[in-house]
Backbone bond lengths (Angstrom), bond angles and torsions (degrees), N, CA, C in turn:
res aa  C-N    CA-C-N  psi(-1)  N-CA   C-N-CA  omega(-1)  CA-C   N-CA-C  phi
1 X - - - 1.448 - - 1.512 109.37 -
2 X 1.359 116.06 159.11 1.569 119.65 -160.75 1.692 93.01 -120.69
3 X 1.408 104.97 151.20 1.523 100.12 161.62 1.647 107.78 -113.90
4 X 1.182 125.34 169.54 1.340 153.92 -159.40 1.301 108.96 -146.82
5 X 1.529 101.96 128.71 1.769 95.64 158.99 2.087 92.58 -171.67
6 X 1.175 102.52 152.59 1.219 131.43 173.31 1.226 152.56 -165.83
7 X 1.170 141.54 174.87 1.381 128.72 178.93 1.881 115.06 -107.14
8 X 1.078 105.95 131.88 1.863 106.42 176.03 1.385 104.97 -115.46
9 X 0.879 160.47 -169.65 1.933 148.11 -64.26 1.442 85.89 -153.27
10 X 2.001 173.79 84.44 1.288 124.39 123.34 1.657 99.59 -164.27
11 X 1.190 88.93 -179.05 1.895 95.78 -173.63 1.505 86.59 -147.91
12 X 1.397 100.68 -171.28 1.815 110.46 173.09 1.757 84.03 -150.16
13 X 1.798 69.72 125.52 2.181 84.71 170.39 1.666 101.52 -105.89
14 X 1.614 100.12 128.56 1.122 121.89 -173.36 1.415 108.23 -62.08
15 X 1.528 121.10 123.58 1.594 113.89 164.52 1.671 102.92 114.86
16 X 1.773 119.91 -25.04 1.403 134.11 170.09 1.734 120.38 -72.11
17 X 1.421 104.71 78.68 1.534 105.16 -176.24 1.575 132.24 -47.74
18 X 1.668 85.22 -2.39 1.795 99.98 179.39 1.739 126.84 -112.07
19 X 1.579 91.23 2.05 1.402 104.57 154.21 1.586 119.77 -89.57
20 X 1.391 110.28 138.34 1.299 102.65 -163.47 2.126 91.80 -170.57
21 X 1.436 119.08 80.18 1.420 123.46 -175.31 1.500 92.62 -50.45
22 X 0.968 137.51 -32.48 1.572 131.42 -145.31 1.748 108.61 -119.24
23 X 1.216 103.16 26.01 1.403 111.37 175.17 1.397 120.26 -76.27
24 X 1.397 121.09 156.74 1.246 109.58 -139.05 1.844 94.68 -97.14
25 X 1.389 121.99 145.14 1.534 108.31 -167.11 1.587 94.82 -77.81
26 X 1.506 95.84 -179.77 1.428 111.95 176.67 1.789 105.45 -75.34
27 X 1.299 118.44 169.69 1.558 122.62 -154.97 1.208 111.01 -56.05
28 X 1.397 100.05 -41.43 2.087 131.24 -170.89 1.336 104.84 -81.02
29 X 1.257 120.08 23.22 2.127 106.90 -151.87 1.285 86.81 -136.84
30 X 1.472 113.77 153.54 1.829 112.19 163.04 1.663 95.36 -90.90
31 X 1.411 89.28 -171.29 1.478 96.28 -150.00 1.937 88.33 -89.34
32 X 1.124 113.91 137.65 1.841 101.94 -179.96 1.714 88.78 -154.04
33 X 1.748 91.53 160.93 1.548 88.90 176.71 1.575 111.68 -84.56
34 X 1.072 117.36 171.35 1.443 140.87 173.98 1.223 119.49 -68.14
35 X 1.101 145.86 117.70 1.676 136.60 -179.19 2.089 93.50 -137.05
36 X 1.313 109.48 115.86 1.387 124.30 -177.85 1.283 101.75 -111.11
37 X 1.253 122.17 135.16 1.500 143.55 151.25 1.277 114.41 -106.15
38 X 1.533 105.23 141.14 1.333 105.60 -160.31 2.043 95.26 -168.78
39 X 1.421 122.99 149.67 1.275 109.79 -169.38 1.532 108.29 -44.26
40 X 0.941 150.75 153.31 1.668 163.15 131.92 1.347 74.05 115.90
41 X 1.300 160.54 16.35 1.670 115.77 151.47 1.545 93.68 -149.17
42 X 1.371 109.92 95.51 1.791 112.55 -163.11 1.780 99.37 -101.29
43 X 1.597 112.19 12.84 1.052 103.54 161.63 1.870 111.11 -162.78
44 X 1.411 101.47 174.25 1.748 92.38 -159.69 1.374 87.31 -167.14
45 X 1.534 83.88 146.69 1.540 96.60 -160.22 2.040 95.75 -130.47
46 X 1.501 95.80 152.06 1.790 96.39 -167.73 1.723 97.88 -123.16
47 X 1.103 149.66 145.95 1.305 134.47 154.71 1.397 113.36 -71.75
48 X 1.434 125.89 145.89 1.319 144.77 -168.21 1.918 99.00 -145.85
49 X 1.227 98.07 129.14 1.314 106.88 -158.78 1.727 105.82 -147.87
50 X 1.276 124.34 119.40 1.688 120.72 170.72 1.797 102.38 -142.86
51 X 1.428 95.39 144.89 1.147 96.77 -170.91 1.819 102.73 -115.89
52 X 1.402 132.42 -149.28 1.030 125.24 -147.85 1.962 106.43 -77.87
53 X 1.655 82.15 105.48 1.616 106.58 151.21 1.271 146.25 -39.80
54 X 1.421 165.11 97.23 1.158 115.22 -177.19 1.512 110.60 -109.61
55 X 1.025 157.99 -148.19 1.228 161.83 -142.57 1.450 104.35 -106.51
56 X 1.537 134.58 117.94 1.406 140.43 -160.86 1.476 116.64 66.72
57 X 1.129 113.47 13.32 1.603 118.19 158.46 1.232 133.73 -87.40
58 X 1.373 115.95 104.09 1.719 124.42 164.50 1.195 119.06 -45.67
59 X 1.349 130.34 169.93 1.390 129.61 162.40 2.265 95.98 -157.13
60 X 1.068 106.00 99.79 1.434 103.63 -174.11 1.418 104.22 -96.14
61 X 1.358 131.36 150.16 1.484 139.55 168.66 1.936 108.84 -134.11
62 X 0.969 116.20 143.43 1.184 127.06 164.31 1.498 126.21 -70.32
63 X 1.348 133.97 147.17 1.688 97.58 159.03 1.727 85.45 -154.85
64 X 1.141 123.17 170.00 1.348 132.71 -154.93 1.698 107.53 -150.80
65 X 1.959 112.85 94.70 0.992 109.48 -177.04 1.966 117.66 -97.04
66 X 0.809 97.66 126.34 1.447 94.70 175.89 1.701 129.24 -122.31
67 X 1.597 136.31 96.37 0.855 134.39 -133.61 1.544 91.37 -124.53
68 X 1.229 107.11 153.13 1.526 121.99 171.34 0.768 128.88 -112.03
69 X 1.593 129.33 99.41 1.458 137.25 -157.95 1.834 124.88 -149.07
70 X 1.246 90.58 103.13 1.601 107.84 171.86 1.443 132.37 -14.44
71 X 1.910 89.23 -43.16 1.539 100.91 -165.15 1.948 89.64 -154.85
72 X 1.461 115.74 171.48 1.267 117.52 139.55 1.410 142.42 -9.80
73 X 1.555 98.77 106.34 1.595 104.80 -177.30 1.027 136.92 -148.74
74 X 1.573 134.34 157.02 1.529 97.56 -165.03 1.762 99.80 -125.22
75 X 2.006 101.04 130.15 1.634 71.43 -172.61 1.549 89.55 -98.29
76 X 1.604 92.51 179.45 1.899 114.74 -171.97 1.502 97.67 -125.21
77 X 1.866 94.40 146.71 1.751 100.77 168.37 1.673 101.53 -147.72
78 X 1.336 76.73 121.17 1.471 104.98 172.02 1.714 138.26 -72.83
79 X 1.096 135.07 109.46 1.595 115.68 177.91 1.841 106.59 -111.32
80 X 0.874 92.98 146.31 1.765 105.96 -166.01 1.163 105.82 -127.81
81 X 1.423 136.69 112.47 1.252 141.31 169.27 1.612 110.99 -78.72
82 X 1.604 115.42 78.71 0.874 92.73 168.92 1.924 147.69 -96.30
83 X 1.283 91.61 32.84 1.897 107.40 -166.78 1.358 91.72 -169.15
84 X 1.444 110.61 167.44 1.227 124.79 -170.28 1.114 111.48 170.54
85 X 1.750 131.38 136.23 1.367 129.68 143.56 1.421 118.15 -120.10
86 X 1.462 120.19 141.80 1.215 132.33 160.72 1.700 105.10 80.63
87 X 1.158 88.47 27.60 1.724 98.10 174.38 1.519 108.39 60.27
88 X 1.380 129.02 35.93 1.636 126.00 174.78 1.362 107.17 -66.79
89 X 0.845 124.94 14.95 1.792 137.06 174.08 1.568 97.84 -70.72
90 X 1.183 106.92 -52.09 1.586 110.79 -158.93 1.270 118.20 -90.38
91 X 1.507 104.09 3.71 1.686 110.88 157.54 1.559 122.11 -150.29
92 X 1.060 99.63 30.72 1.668 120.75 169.62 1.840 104.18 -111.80
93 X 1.407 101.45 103.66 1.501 111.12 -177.03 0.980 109.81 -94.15
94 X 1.809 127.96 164.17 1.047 125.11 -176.75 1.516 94.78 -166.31
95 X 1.729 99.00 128.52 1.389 100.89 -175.92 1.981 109.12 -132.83
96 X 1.233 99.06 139.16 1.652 96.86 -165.00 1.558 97.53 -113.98
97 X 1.611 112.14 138.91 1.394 104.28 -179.18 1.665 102.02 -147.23
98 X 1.201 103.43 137.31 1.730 115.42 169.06 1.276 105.75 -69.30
99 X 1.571 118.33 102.62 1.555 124.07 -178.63 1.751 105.76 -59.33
100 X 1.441 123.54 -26.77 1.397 115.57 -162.42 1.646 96.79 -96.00
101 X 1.136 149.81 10.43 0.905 138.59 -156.21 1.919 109.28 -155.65
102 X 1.261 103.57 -26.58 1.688 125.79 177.08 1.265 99.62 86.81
103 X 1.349 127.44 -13.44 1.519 106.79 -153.60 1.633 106.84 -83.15
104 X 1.494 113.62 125.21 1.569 107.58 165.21 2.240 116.06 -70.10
105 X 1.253 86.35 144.47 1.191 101.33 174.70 1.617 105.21 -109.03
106 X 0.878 119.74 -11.19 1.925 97.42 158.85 2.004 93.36 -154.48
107 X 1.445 118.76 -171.10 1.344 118.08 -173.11 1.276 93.77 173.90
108 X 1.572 148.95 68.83 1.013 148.44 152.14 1.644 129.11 -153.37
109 X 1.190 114.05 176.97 1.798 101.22 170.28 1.222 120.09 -53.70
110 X 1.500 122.08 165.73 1.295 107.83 -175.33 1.589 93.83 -104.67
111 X 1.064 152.69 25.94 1.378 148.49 152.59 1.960 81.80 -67.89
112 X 0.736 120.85 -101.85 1.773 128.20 179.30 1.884 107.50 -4.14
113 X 1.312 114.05 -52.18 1.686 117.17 -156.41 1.477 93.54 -102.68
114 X 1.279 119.90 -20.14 1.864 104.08 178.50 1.653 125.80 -44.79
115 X 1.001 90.06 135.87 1.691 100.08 179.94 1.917 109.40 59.76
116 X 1.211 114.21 -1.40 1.463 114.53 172.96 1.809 105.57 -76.49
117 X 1.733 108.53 136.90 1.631 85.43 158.41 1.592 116.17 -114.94
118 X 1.477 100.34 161.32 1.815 88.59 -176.71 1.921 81.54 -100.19
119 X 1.613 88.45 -172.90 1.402 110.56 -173.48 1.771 116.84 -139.38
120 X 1.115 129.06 150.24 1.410 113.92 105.90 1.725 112.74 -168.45
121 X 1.495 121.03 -165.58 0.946 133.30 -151.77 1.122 112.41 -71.56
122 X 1.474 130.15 135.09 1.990 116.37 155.31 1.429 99.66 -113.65
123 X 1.514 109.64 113.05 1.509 110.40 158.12 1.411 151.57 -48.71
124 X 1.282 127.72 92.02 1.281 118.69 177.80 1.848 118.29 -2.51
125 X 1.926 114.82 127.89 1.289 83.18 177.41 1.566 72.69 -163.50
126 X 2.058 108.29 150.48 1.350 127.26 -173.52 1.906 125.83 -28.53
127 X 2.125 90.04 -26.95 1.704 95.89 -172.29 1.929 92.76 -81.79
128 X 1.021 114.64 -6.46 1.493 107.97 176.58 1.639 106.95 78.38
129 X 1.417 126.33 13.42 1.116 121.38 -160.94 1.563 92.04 -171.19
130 X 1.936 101.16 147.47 1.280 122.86 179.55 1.602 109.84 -113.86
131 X 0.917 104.60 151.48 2.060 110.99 -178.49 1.550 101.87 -153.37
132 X 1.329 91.95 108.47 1.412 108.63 179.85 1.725 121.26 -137.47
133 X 1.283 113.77 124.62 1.152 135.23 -152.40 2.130 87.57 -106.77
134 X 1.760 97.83 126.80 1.412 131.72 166.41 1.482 105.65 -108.81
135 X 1.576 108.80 148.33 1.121 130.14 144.47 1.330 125.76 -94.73
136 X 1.296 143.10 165.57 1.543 122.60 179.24 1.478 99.12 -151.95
137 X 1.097 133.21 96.39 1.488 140.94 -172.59 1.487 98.97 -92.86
138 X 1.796 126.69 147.13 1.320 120.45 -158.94 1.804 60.16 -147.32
139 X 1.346 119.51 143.60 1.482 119.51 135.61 1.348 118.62 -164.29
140 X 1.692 105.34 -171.63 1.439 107.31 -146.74 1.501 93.44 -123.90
141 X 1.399 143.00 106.16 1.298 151.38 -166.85 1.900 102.84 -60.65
142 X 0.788 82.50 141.09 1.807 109.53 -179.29 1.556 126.48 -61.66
143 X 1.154 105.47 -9.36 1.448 129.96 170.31 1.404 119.71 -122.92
144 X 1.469 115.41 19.22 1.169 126.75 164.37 1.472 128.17 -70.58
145 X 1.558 135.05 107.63 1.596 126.64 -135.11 1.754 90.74 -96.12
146 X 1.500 100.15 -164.11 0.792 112.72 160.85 1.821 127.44 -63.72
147 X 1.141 150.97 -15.68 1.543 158.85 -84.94 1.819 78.00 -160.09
148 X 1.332 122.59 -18.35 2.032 108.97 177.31 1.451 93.87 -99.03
149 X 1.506 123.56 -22.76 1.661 93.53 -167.49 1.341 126.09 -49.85
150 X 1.399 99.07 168.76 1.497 108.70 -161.10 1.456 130.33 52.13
151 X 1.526 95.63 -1.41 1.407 108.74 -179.60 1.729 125.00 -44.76
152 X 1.669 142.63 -173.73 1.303 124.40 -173.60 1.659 91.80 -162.25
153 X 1.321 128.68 140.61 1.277 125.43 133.76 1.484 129.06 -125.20
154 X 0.879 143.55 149.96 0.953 123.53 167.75 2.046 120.11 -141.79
155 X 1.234 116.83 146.29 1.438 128.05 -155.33 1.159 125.41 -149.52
156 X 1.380 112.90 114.06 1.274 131.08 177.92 1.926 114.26 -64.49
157 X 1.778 100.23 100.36 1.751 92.27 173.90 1.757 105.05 -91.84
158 X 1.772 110.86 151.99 1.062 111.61 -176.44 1.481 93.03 -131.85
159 X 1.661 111.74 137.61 1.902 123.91 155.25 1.666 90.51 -90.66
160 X 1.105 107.15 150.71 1.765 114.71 159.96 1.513 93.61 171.51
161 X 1.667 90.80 151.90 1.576 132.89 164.81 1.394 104.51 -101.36
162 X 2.081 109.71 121.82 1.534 106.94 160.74 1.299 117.72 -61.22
163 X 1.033 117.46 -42.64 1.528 107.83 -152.04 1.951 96.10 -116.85
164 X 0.820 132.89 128.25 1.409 159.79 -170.59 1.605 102.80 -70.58
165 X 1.180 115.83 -59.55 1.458 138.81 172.63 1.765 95.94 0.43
166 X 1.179 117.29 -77.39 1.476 120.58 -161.26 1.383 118.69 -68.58
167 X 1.218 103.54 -12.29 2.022 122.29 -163.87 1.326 85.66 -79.17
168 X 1.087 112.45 132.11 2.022 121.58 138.00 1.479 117.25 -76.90
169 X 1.620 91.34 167.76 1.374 93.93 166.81 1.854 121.57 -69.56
170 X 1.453 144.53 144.59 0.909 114.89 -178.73 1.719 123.31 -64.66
171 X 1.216 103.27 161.94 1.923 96.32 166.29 1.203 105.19 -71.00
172 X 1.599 106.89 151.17 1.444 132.56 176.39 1.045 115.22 -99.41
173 X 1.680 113.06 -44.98 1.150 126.25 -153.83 1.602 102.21 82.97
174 X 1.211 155.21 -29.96 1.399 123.83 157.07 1.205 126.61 -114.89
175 X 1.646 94.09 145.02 1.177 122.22 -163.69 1.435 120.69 -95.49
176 X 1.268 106.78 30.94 1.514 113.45 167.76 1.646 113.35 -71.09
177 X 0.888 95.59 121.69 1.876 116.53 -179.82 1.684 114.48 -65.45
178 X 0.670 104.25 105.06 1.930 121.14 176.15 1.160 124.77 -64.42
C-alpha cells in the first residue's frame, strides 16, 4: 500500500469575517471548505492528506473555490510533486473535476500532471463573485503489486489568479472611508 499526502488551495486571514473553511455548502453541494481569492491573496492553499491505500482505492475530497472578480478571469490549479518514494507518482492518479459543469480539468498520474497547471475561465457576473465546487479523486490502480508498499508521495495543490487586476478588495462590512 502507498501513502499520499498533500496540500490543496487556502489559509484563513485573521480579522476577514468572510473567511469561514467550514461554511456551510449550498443544499445540492457536499460539504467542502471554502478557499476565497480576493486582491492581496490571489491564491490559497488547503492541506490534502491520505494515508495507507491499497490497490483500487479512491480517496475523494471536495473543495469549494470562490473568487471575487470584477471582470474575466482565469483561475489555475497546480499539483506539485513535491516528495516521493519508489516512483508512486506513476501510479498514484489524480483526477480534478468541476462538479457544476462535469468538465474534468486534469485525469492522469501525477508523474504526467506535476508542476503542469490546468485552467479555466470564471465569467464576470452582476453577484461580482464566482463559487465553484471541485471534486478531487486521488487513486491507487488495481494492478498495483506489492514493490509500492510503504511507499510515499507527497504534493503541493495550488488555486490561484495570475494577474490580480480583476480581484477586489474583500468585503469587510465597514464602510468607513480612508
Amino acid at each position: 500500500n502507498g501513502n499520499a499526502s498533500g496540500s490543496s488551495g487556502t489559509g484563513t486571514t485573521a480579522g476577514n469575517p468572510s473567511d469561514n473553511e467550514n461554511s456551510a455548502p449550498a443544499a445540492d453541494k457536499p460539504t467542502a471548505p471554502v478557499l476565497e481569492l480576493y486582491a492581496g491573496r490571489p491564491d490559497v492553499n488547503q492541506r490534502f492528506e491520505v494515508s495507507n491505500m491499497l490497490p483500487g482505492d479512491t480517496e475523494t475530497r471536495y473543495f469549494c473555490v470562490r473568487a471575487y472578480h470584477e471582470e474575466d478571469i482565469t483561475l489555475f490549479f497546480r499539483a506539485e510533486v513535491t516528495e516521493q518514494t519508489k516512483n508512486l507518482g506513476d501510479v498514484l492518479h489524480i483526477k480534478v473535476t468541476h462538479l457544476d459543469t462535469g468538465r474534468v480539468l486534469c485525469d492522469a498520474p501525477f508523474s504526467e500532471i506535476d508542476g503542469q497547471e490546468v485552467s479555466e475561465l470564471l465569467t464576470a457576473n452582476a453577484e461580482g463573485e464566482t463559487t465553484a465546487y471541485y471534486q478531487i479523486d486521488v487513486s491507487l490502480d488495481t494492478s498495483v503489486g506489492n514493490e509500492y508498499q510503504a511507499a510515499r508521495l507527497v504534493a503541493d495543490f495550488e488555486w490561484y489568479v495570475e494577474d490580480e487586476g480583476g480581484l477586489p478588495p474583500p468585503q469587510t462590512g465597514d464602510t468607513t472611508n480612508l
